[in-house]
N, C-alpha and C positions, 0 to 999 in steps of 0.2 A: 745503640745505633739508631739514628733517626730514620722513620720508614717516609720514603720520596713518592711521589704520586704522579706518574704518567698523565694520569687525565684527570680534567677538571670538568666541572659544568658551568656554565655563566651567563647569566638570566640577559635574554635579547627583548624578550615584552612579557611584565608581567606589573604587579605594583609594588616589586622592593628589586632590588638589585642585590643578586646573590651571586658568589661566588663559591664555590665547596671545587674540595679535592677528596677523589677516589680515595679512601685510607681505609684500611680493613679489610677483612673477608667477604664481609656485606653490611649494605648499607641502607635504612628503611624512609621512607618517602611520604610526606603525607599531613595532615591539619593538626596532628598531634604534636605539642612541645613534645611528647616523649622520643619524636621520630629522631632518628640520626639527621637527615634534611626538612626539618620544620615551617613548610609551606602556610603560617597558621594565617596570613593573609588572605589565602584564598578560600572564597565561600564554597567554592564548587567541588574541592580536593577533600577526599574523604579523609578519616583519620587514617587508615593506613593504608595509602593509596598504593603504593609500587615498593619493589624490592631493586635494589643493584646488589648481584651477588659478583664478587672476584671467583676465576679461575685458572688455571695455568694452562699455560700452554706454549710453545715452542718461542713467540714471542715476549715471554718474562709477565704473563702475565695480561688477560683480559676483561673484559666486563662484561653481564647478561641485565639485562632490565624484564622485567617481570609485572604485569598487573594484579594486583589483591583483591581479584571481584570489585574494581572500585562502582561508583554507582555512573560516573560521567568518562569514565573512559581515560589511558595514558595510549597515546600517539608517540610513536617513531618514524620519523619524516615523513606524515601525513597522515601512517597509517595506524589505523587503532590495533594493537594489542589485542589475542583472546586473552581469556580469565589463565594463566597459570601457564602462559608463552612464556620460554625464556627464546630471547633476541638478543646477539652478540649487537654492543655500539662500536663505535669507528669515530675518529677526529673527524668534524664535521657535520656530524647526525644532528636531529633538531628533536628533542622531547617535549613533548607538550603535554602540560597537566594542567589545564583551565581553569584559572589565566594568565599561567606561567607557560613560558616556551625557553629552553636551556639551548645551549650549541654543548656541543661536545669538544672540547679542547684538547687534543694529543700534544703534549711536548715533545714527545720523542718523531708525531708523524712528520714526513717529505715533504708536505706540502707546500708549495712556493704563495708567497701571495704576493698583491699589488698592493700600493701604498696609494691613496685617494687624495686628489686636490682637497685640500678645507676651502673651498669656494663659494661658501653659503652666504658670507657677508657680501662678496664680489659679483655676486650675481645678486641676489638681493629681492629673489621668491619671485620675478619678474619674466626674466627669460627662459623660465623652462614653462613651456606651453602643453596643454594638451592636443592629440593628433585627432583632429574631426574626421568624419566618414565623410567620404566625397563621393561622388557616382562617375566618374569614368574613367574615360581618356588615356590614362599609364598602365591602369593594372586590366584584371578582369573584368569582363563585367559582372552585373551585382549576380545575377542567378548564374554566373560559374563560380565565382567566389564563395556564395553558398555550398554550391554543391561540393566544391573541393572542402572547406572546412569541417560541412556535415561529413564527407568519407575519412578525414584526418582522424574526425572525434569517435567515428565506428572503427578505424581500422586499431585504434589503442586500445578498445574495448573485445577485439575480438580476440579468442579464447584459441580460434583454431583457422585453418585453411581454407574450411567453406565458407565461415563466415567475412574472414578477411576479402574471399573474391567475391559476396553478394555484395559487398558494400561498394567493390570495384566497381561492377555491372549498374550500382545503384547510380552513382554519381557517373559513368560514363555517360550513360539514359541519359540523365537530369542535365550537362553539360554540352552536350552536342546536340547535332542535327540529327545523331543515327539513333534509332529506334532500335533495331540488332544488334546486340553487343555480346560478347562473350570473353569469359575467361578461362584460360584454360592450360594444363601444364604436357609436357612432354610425357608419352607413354608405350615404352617398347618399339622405340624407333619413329623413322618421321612420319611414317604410314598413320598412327595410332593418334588421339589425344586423348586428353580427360578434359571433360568441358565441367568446371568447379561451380559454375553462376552460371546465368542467360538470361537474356530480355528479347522481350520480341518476335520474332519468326525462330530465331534461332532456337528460344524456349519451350516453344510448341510444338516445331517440326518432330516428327517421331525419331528419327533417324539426320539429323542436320547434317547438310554436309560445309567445311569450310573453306575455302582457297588453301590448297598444300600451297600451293608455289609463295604464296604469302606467308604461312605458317612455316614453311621451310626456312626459309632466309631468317625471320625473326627469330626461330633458335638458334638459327645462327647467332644472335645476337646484334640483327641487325634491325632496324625499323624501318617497315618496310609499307609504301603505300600502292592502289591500283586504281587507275582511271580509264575508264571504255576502250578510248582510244589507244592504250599501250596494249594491248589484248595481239598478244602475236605468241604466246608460246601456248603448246598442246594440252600437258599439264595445268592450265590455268579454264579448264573449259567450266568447270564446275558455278566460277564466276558469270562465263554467257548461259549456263543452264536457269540461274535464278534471277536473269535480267540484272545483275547487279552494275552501275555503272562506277560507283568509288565506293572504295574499302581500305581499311590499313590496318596495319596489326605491329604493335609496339612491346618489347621485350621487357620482361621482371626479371632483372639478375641481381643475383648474389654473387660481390666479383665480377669475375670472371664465367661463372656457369647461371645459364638461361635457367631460371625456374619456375617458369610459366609466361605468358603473354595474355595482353588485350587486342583482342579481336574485334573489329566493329564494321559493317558494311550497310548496303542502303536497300538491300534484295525487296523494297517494298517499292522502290521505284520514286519515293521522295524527292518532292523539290525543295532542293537547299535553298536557306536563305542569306548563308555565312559561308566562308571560304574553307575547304577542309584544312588549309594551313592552320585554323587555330583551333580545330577538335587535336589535331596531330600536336597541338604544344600542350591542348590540356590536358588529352590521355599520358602523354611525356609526363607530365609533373603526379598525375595519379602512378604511375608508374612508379617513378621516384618514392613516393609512398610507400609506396604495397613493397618495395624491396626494403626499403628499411623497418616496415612492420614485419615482416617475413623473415628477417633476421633476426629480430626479438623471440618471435614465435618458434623459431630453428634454435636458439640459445636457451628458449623453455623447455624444450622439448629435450635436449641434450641433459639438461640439468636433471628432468623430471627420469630420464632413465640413470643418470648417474646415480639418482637419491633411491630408484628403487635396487641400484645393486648394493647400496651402503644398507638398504633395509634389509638386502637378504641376507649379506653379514651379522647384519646385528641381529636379527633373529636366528641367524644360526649360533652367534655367542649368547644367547637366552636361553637357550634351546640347553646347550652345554650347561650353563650355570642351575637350570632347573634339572636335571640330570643327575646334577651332584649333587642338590638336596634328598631325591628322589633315594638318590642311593645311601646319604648317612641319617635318614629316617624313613625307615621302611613304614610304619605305622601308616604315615600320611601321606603315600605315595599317590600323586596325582591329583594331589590337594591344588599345589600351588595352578596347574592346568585348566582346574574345575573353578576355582577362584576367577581365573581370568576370565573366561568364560560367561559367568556371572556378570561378572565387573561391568564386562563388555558390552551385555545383553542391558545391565541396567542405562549405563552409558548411552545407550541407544531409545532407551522407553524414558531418558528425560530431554532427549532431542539434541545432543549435543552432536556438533561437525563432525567428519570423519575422519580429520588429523586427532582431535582430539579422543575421538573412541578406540582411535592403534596406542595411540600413549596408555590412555586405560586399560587396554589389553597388555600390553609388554608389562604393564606396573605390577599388574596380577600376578604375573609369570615370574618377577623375579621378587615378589614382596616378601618371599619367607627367607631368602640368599643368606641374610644373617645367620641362621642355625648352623649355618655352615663353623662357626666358633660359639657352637654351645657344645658341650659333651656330650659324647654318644648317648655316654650311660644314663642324662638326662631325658634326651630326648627318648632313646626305648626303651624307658622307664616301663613295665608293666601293670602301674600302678598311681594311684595321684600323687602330684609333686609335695613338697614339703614346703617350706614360706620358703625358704633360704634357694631352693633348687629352681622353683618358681621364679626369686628375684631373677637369676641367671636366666631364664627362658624371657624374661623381660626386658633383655640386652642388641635380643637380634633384630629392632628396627633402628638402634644407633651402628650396631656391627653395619645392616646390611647396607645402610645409606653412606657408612665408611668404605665398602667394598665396592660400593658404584661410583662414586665419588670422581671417579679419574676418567669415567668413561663420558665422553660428550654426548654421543648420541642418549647416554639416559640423564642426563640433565634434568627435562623436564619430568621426569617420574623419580625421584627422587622423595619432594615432599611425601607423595602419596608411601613411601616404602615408610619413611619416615614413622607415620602417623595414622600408620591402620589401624591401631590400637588404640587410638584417643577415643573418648565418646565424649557425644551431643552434651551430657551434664556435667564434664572437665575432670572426670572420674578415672580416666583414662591413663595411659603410658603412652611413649615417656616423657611428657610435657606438662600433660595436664591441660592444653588445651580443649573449649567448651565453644559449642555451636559452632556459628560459621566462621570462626578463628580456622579453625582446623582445615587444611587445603581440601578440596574438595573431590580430588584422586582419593585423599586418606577414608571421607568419610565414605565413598562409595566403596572403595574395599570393607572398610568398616563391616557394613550390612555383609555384601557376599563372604567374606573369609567369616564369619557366625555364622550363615547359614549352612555353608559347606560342612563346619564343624559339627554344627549340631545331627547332619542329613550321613553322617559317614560315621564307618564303625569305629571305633578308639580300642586300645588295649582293655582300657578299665572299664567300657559298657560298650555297647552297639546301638545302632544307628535309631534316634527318634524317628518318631512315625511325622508323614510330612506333614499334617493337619494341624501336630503336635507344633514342628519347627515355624510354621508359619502365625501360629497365633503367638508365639514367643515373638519375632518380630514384630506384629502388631501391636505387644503388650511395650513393648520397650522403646515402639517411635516417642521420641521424647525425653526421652534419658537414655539411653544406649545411642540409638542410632537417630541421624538424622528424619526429622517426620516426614518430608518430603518427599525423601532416599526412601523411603518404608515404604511408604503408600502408592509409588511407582513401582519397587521391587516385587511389590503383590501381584501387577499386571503381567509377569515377564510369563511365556511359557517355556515348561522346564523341561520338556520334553528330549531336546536334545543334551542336557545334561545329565536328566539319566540316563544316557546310550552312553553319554562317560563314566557312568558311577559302575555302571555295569560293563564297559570296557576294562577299566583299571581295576575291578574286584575279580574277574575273568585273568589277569596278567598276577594280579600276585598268586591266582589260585594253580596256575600253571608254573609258577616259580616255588 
């Protein structure tokens, strides 16, 4: 039966035109003829630049792209890739491996599209003009047109709430005649605010106070302005206390629910030089703004607590799966824990991100899962293995990468389960990969799952002495272990790892 291919790749700017379909399990990327998609045009694509692995899943099947340490980087629709991300693609996506850029093609996706006039002969590179900067008359003028861009270009960059309302207050400033600005959101009823930003008096005063009657209405959801002369209700005295004579305050909704306002008044007694009618249109279009950055920020933020209850899941299925090791090899109880541990702390003494040093902890925790289909009577062998018993104990990083295999959140730790067992000289199981072939999860367990080993007691001896175990690593950067991995692993202190060796030697002794 012929295997069909959902998606394709198909070169939008590069200097060959290529076409490939997804076929396989995975598929290698890169300057190499050996690669499955042989990029050998490009001077800048390393020989084995990216991986596309196949997976399953509820829709019959999708794809991950993956970087290989390359030296200039693979990009998915803009964004670069870390070292050993898998990133599901989608019909549409745009890969870029310089100075190739693919589309990603779904045959199966919904996506509707337009069909385009061929009108290049008919116009004839004439009538399409470029749009000159002009200085007035229709739009803003030039320093609010600045100020509005520069907040558009802050409010995409900002990360959080505060930052999103300094950028408010920054371009409010920079756009009108008022010097007091403030932003601010609803808090425990209409009495209360949170002032998020401020410029001005408002930013100094110790205790500021704002027009309620103003701030009331705009959570309402209304926008709401005040001029001298309207000064006829009780509740509005706060405005004659600070001489203010115009102010307004314009709402940030999401929807239907206010979730914050711009505040801005003139309490310094300022003479205008422009009509408040068009601070009132530009806080309006700032406004617009901040609600649609606010809504990204609200959709990150949802997202980032949904991804930490899928973490507390999946660390409680770690947690389970090293459990059952724990339990069908008592010998090395606490290994895989201590491993992690390790792993983590090196992870961290070579400067790697912090998404990256939880993969290398989870990797630890489940890197031995394989022994789970070795035999007991091998593993609590109370005595050294045989060649033949040995072979079997050299099975549980294909078992345990088979056993993670179906779970998506451990995707990315997979290699590392893979190939903790390789070494730096290709000496290794069960590949036989040498140097920096080897994922870079596998070679940092590498070092910690030897060290642990050598530092903890076994059936057949007890535990080397640390002076011992640490000049074994130094003797081996180079052939066993990564030299880099060594000469960092030296820096780590281990102080909190013995409070685990003597934790779990305290648990078996009570067991």
């Amino acid at each position: 039966m012929t295997e069909t291919s959902r998606f394709h790749l198909k070169t939008i700017h590069g200097p060959e035109d290529l076409e490939v379909k997804l076929l396989g399990d995975a598929l290698t990327i890169g300057r190499s003829s050996e690669c499955d998609i042989p990029l050998v045009k490009g001077a800048t694509v390393s020989r084995m630049h990216a991986t596309l692995t196949k997976f399953d899943d509820q829709d019959g099947g999708q794809w991950r792209l993956m970087d290989n340490g390359s030296k200039h980087g693979t990009f998915l629709n803009g964004v670069k890739l870390r070292e050993a991300q898998f990133v599901s693609i989608r019909g549409g996506d745009i890969i870029t491996i310089e100075p190739f850029s693919f589309q990603v093609i779904d045959q199966e996706g919904n996506l509707q599209f337009t069909q385009t006039f061929d009108d290049e002969q008919s116009v004839g590179g004439t009538s399409i003009q470029r749009i000159e900067r002009t200085m007035g008359g229709a739009g803003l003028a030039q320093e609010r047109l600045a100020a509005l861009l520069a907040c558009s270009s802050k409010i995409h960059e900002a990360e959080n709430e505060l930052a999103l309302a300094q950028s408010l207050a920054d371009a409010a400033q920079a756009g009108t005649a008022f010097s007091n600005v403030a932003v601010i959101k609803p808090h425990g009823g209409d009495v209360q605010v949170e002032i998020l930003a401020a410029s001005g008096r408002i930013a100094i005063e110790g205790s500021p106070n704002l027009s309620r009657s103003l701030l009331h209405a705009a959570l309402e959801g209304e926008a709401v302005r005040y001029q001298k002369a309207d000064v006829v209700e009780e509740d509005a005295q706060s405005i004659m206390q600070y001489s203010i004579q115009e102010a307004f305050c314009i709402p940030i909704q999401l929807g239907s629910v206010v979730v914050g306002c711009i505040y801005v008044d003139n309490r310094d007694g300022q003479v205008r030089g422009q009509t408040i009618d068009d601070d009132i249109e530009f806080c309006t279009g700032l406004a617009k703004f901040a609600s649609l950055a606010m809504a990204n920020l609200m959709r990150a933020e949802i997202e980032r607590r949904h991804a930490e209850e899928r973490q507390g899941l999946l660390l409680g299925t770690v947690a389970a799966l090293v459990s059952a090791i724990d339990a069908k090899d008592t010998y090395t109880r606490g290994h895989s824990e201590r491993v992690a541990w390790l792993s983590k702390a090196l992870a961290n003494a070579i400067d790697l991100d912090e998404e990256t040093v939880g993969n290398v902890h989870i990797c630890g925790l489940v890197h031995d899962i394989g022994k789970i289909g070795i035999p007991e009577a091998i593993l609590r062998k109370p005595a050294r293995l045989t060649d033949e018993e040995f072979d079997q104990i050299k099975l549980h990083p294909v078992i345990g990468e088979n056993i993670l295999r179906d779970v998506p959140q451990l995707q990315q730790v997979l290699p590392g389960v893979r190939s903790h067992h390789e070494r730096w000289d290709g000496w290794g199981y069960p590949d036989g990969t040498e140097g920096d072939k080897t994922p870079l999860y596998g070679r940092i367990l590498g070092v910690a799952d030897a060290f642990d080993a050598m530092c903890s007691s076994r059936a057949y001896r007890n535990a080397l002495n640390r002076e011992v175990v640490l000049n074994e690593i130094t003797a081996c950067a180079g052939s066993q272990f990564d030299p880099e991995l060594a000469k960092a692993f030296l820096t780590i202190d281990f102080a909190p790892y013995d409070e685990l060796i003597h934790r779990h030697t305290a648990q078996d002794s009570i067991e």
